[in-house]
C-alpha positions in Angstrom: 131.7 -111.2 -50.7 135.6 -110.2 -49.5 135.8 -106.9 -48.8 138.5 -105.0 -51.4 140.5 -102.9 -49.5 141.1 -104.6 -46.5 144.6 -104.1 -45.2 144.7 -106.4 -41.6 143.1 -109.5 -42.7 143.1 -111.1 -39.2 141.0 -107.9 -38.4 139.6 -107.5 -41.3 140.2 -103.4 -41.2 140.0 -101.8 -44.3 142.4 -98.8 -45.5 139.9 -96.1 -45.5 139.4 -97.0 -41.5 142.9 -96.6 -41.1 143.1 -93.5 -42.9 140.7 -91.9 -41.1 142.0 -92.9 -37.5 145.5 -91.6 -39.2 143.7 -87.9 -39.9 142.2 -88.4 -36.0 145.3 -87.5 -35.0 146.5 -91.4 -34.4 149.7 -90.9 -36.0 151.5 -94.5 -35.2 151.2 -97.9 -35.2 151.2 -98.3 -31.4 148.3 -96.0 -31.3 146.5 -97.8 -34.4 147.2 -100.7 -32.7 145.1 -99.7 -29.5 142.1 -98.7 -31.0 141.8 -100.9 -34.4 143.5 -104.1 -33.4 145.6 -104.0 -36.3 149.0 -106.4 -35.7 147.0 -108.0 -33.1 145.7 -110.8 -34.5 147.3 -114.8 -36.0 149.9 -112.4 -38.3 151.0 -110.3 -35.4 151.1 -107.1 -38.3 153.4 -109.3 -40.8 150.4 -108.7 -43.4 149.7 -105.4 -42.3 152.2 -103.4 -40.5 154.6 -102.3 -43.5 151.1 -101.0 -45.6 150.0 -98.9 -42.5 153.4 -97.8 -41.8 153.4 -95.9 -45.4 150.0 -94.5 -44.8 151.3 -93.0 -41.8 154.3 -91.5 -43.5 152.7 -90.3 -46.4 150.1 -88.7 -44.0 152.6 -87.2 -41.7 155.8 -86.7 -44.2 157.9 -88.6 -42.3 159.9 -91.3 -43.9 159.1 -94.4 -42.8 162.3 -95.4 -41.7 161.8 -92.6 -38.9 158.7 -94.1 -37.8 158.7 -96.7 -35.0 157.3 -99.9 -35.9 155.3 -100.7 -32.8 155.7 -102.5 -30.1 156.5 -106.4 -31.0 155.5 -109.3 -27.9 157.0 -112.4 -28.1 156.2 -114.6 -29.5 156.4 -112.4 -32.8 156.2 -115.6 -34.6 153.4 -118.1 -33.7 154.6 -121.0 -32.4 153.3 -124.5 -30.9 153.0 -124.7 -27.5 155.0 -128.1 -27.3 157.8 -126.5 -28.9 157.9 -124.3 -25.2 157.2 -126.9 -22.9 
């Protein structure tokens, strides 16, 4: 059975995880990033990033366009390796 309130479905992290790793004092994506592997997986945080960027503004009361959204590696989009060779 799918789990209801799961927020990063490549690591299947649900939005009471992240909220409590927010109150831990892990207060930005980067950070979230570390510990939960959220934005890490096949998605690289497309599905995921924007949702756990609000919790951390509503959590924080920053607006979320003052928040930093993480560190991005190429490639941001996945693409086929014999498109780079």
């Amino acid at each position: 059975m799918a789990k209801a309130n799961v927020i990063c479905r490549c690591e299947e992290i649900e939005i009471d995880t992240i909220r409590e790793w927010i109150a831990r004092g892990y207060d930005t994506f980067d950070e979230l990033k570390r510990e939960l592997r959220v934005g890490m997986g096949p998605c690289q945080g497309r599905g995921c990033r924007d949702i756990i960027l609000r919790e951390i503004a509503k959590a924080t009361g920053k607006p979320v366009a003052e928040l930093s959204p993480g560190t991005m590696r190429p490639p941001v989009k996945p693409v086929k390796t014999k498109l780079l060779a």
